[in-house]
C-alpha positions as CSV (number, residue, x, y, z in Angstrom):
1,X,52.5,145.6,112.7
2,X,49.2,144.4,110.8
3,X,48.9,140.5,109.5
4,X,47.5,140.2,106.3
5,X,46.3,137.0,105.3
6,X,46.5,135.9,101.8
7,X,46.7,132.9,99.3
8,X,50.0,130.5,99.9
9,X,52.4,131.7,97.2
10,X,53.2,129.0,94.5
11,X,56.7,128.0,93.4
12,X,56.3,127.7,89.6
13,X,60.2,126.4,89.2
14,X,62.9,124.9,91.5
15,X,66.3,124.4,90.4
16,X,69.0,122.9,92.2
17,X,72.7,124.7,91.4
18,X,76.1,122.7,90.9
19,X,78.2,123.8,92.4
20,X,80.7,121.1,94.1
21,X,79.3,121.9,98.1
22,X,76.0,122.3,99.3
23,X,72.7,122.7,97.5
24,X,72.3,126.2,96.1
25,X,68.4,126.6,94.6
26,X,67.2,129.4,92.6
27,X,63.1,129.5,92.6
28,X,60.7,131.3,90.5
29,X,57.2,132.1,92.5
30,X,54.1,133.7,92.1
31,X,52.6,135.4,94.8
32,X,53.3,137.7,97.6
33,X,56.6,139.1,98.3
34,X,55.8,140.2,101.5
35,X,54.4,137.1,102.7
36,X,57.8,135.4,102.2
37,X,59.7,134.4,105.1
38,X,62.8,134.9,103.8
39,X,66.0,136.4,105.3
40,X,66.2,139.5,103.1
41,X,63.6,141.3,101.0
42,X,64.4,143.3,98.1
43,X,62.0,146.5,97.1
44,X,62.4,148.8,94.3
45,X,61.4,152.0,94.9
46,X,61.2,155.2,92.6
47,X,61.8,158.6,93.0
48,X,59.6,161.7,91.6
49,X,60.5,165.1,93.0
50,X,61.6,163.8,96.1
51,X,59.1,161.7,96.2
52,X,59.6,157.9,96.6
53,X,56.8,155.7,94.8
54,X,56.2,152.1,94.2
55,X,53.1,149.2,94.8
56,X,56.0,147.3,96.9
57,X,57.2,150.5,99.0
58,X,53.6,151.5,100.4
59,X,52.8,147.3,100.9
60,X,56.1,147.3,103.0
61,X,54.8,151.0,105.2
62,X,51.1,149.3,105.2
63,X,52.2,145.8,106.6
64,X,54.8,146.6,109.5
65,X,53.0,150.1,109.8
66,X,55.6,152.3,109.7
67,X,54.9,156.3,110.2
68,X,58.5,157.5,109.7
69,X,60.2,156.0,106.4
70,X,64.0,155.8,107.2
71,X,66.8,153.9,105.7
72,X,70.8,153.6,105.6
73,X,72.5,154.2,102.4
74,X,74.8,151.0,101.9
75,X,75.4,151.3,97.9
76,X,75.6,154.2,95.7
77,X,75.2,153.5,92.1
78,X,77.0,155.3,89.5
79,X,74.8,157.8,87.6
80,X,72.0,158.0,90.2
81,X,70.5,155.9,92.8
82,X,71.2,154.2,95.8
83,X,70.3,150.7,97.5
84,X,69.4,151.1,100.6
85,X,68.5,148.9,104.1
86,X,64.6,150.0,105.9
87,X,65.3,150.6,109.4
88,X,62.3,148.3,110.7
89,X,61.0,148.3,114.8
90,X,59.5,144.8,114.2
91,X,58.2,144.3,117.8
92,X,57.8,140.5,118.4
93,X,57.4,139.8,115.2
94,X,58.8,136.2,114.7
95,X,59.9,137.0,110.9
96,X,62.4,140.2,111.4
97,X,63.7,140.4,107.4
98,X,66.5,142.4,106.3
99,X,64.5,144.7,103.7
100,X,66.7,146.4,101.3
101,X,65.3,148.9,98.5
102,X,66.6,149.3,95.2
103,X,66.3,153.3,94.3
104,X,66.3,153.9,90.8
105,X,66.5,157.6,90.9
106,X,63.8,158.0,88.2
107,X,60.4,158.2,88.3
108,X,57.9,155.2,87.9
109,X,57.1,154.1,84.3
110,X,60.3,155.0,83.2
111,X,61.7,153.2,80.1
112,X,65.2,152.6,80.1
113,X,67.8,150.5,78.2
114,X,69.7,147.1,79.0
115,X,73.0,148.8,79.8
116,X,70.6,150.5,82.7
117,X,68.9,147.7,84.3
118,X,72.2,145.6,84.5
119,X,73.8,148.5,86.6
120,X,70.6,148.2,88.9
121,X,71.4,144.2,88.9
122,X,74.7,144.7,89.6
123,X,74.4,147.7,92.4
124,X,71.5,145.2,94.3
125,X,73.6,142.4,94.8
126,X,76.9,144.6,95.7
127,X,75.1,145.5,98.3
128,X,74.4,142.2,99.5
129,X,77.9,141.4,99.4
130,X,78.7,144.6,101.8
131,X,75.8,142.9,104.3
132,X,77.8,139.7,104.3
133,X,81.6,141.9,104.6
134,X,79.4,143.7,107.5
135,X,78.7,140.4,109.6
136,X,75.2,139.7,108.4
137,X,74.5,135.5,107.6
138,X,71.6,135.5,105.4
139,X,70.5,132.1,103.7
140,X,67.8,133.1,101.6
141,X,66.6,136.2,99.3
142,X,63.8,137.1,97.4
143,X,63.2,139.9,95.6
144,X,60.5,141.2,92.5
145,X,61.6,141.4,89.3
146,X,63.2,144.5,89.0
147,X,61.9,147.5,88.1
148,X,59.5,145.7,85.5
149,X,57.2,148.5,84.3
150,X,60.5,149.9,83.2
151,X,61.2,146.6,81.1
152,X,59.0,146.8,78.2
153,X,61.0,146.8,75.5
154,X,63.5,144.4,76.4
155,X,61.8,142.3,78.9
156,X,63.9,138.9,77.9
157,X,66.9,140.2,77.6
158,X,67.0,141.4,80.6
159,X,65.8,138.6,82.7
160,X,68.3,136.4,81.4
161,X,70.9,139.0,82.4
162,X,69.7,138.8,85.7
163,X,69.2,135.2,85.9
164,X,72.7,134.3,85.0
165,X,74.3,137.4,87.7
166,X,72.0,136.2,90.3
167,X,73.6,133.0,90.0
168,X,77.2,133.7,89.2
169,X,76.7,135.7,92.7
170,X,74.7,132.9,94.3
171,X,77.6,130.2,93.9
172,X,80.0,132.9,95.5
173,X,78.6,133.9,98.2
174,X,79.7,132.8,102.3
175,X,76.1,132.0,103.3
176,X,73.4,132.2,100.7
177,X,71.5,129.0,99.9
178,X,68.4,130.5,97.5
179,X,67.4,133.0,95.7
180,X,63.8,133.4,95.2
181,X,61.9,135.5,93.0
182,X,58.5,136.5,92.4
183,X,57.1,137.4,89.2
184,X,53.5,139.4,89.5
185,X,52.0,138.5,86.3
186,X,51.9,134.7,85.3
187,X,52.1,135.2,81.8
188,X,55.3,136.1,82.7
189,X,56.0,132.5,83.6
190,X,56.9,131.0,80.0
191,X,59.5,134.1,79.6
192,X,61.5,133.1,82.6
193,X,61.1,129.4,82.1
194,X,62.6,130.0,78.4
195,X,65.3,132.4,80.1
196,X,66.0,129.6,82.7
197,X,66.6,127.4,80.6
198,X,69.3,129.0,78.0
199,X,71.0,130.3,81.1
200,X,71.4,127.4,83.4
201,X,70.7,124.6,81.2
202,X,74.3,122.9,81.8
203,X,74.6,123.8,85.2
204,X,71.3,122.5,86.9
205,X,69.3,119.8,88.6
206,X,65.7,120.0,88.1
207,X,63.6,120.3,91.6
208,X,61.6,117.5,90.3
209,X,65.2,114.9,89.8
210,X,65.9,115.8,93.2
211,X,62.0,114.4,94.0
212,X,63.3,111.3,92.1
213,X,66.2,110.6,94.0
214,X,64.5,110.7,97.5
215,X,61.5,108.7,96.4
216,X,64.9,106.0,94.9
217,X,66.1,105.9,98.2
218,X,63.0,105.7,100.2
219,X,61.8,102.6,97.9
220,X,65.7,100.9,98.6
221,X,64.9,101.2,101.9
222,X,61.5,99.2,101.7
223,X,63.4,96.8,99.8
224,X,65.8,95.7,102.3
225,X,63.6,95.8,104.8
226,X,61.2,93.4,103.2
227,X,64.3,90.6,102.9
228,X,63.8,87.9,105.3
229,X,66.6,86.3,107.1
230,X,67.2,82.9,104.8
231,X,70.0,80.8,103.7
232,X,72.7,82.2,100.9
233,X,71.2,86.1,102.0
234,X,74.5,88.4,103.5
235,X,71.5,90.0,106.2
236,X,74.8,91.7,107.5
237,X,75.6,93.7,104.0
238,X,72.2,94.6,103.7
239,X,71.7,96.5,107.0
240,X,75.3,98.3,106.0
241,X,73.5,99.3,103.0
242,X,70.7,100.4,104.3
243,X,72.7,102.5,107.3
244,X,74.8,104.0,104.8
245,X,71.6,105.0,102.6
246,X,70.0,106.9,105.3
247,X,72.6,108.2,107.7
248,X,72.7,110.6,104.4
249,X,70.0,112.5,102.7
250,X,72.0,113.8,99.8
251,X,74.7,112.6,97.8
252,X,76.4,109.0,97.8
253,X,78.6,108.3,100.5
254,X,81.6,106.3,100.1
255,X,80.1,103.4,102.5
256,X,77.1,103.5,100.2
257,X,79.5,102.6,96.9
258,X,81.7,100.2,98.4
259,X,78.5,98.2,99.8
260,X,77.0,98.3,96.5
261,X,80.3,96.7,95.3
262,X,79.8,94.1,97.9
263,X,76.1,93.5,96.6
264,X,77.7,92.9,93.5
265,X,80.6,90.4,94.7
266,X,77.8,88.6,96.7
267,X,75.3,87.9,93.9
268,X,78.3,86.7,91.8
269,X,79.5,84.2,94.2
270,X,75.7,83.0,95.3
271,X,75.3,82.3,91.7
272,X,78.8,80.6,90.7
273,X,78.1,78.6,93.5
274,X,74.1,77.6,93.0
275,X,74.9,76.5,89.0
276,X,76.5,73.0,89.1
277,X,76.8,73.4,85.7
278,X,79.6,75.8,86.0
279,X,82.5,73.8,86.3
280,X,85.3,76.7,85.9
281,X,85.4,80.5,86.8
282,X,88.0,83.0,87.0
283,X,89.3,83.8,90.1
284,X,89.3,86.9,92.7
285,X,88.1,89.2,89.5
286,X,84.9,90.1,89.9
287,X,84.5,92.2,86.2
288,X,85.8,88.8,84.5
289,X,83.5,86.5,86.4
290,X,80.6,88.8,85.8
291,X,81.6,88.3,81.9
292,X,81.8,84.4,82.4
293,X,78.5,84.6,83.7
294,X,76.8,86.3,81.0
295,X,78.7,83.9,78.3
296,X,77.5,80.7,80.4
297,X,74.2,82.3,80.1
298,X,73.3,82.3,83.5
299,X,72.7,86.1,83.5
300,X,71.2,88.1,80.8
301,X,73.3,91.0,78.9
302,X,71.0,94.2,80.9
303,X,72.2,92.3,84.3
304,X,75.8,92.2,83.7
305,X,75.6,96.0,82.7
306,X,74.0,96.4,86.7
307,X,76.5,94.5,87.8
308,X,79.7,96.2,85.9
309,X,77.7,99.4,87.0
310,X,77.9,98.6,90.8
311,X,81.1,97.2,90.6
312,X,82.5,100.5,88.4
313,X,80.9,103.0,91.3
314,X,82.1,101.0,94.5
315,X,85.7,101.6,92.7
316,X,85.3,104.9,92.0
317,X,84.1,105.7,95.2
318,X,86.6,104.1,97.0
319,X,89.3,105.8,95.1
320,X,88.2,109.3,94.4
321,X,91.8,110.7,94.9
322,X,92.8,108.7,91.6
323,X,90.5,110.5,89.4
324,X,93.6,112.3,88.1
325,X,95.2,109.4,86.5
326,X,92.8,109.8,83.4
327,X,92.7,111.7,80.8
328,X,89.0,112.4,80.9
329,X,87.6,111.7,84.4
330,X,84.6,112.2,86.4
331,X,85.8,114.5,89.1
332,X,82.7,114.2,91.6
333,X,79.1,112.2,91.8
334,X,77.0,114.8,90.1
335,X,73.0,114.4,90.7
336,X,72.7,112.6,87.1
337,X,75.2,109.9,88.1
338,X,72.9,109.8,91.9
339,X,70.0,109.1,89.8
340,X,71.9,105.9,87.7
341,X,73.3,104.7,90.2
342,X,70.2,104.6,92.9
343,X,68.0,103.2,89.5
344,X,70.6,100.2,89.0
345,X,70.7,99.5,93.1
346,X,67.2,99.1,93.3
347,X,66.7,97.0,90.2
348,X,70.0,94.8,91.5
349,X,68.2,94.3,94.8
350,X,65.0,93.2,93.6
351,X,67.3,90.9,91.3
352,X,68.8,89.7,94.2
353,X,65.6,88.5,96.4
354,X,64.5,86.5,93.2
355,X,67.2,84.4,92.9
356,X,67.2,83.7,96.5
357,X,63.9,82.0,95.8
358,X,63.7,77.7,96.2
């Protein structure tokens, strides 16, 4: 097999699927296909007299030099064409892809309409899911764009067709966690970016949010750490904090909301009890003596709102199995409520080391 070495492909967009388990991304590159390291590889390959053509399907003979081009048929698609799996000796190659082709059954160039390319869509990723009925645990795809000399006239149309199949299919499947594809020409970027974004723009977290959230929990982290043992400070609550925060890189545990309810409980009492001014409070009700607070002036309107706001996710994530009690409830702690809450912790905590000053 012969090494090529080119430029690092570049991932133009990340986004980050909902889907209620595990991450799911779908990436846009540009780049090299065959320099992914991907699980499975998706070619499209044309056919002229019995001829098979395509950039992709003499890069794929070139690079893991093979003589004798043969594949297994493992879709048939209705009116013509196949998709098909490479049968590949890879040596000792470290990176042994599953490399499936897409035949259209026409020759290169060929211009064809929507109703077309969406059987092609549809036939590439049935064949996918007779990989994974076979046995085969793939995490990540990529694939070209489809059969894009064949896409002039109806380019956008078609992307966003693929776009939203890809990730209907994407959400179903047993073991795939990305799909990745590469686009040739980067002019092409602004066309998927706009197709991204009518397709998925209720169902996704932006790559960079998810930046946002690790770089939250990273700077909690710092903040605890920089507490020094001293009198009225609950050193106990914050190392339960802390442990809960990183014992889990994604999502919000349940340990993490009830500790931040805690945070909440203890900042209360440390204040009733440093103001000698305050010469009543209610009782074992932490939402009302955060409201008595705010009246007596002792904490500022944006503060209570943390407060409430700590309080209001410890409860909810201490009693998730009563979300059905409401008429309109959040069912789960999406990436958007991550980002809140993390945003109001770290402000609370710096709160919280200021008021512990002389």
């Amino acid at each position: 097999m012969k090494t090529i070495k080119t430029q690092p492909n570049k991932i133009l967009k990340k986004i980050l699927l909902e889907t209620g388990q595990e991450d799911r991304s779908f990436l846009l590159l540009h780049g090299d296909l065959l320099q992914d390291e991907g699980d499975v590889i998706i070619i499209t390959i044309h056919d002229n007299a019995d001829q098979s053509q395509g950039d992709l399907y003499e890069a794929v003979k070139k690079k893991y030099g093979i003589d004798l081009w043969e594949e297994r048929k493992i879709y048939l698609l209705e009116g013509g064409g196949w998709i098909g799996e490479v049968k590949i000796d890879y040596g000792e190659s470290h990176h042994k892809p599953i490399i499936l082709t897409l035949h259209t059954g026409l020759p290169e160039g060929t211009v064809f309409e929507i109703e077309t390319y969406e059987k092609y869509v549809k036939g590439t990723f049935a064949a996918l899911a007779a990989l994974e009925f076979e046995g085969a645990n793939f995490r990540d795809v990529a694939l070209p764009v489809l059969i894009r000399k064949g896409l002039e006239n109806n380019y956008e149309e078609a992307i966003q067709f693929l776009i939203k199949y890809a990730t209907s299919w994407l959400k179903k499947s047993f073991h795939l966690k990305a799909i990745k594809y590469y686009i040739y020409h980067s002019e092409d970027a602004g066309k998927w970016d706009n197709a991204m974004e009518k397709v998925l723009s209720r169902t996704y977290v932006s790559y960079q949010k998810s930046g946002i959230i690790h770089q939250l929990r990273r700077e909690i982290i710092i903040v605890i750490d920089t507490f020094k043992k001293e009198k009225g400070l609950d050193y106990h609550l914050l190392l339960a904090l802390r442990k809960s925060l990183s014992t889990q890189d994604k999502g919000l545990s349940k340990e993490v909301g009830i500790n931040a309810r805690t945070l909440a409980e203890v900042i209360v009492k440390y204040l009733c009890e440093k103001e000698p001014s305050i010469g009543r409070r209610p009782k074992e009700d932490l939402s009302r003596t955060i409201q008595f607070l705010k009246e007596e002036k002792i904490i500022s309107e944006l503060l209570s709102q943390y407060l409430h706001a700590l309080r209001s996710f410890g409860n909810f994530m201490a009693h998730t199995n009563r979300t059905n009690e409401y008429k309109y409830s959040i069912s789960h702690i999406q990436e958007d409520d991550e980002l809140f809450f993390l945003s109001t912790l770290l402000r609370t905590l710096r709160y919280y080391a200021r008021i512990l000053r002389p």
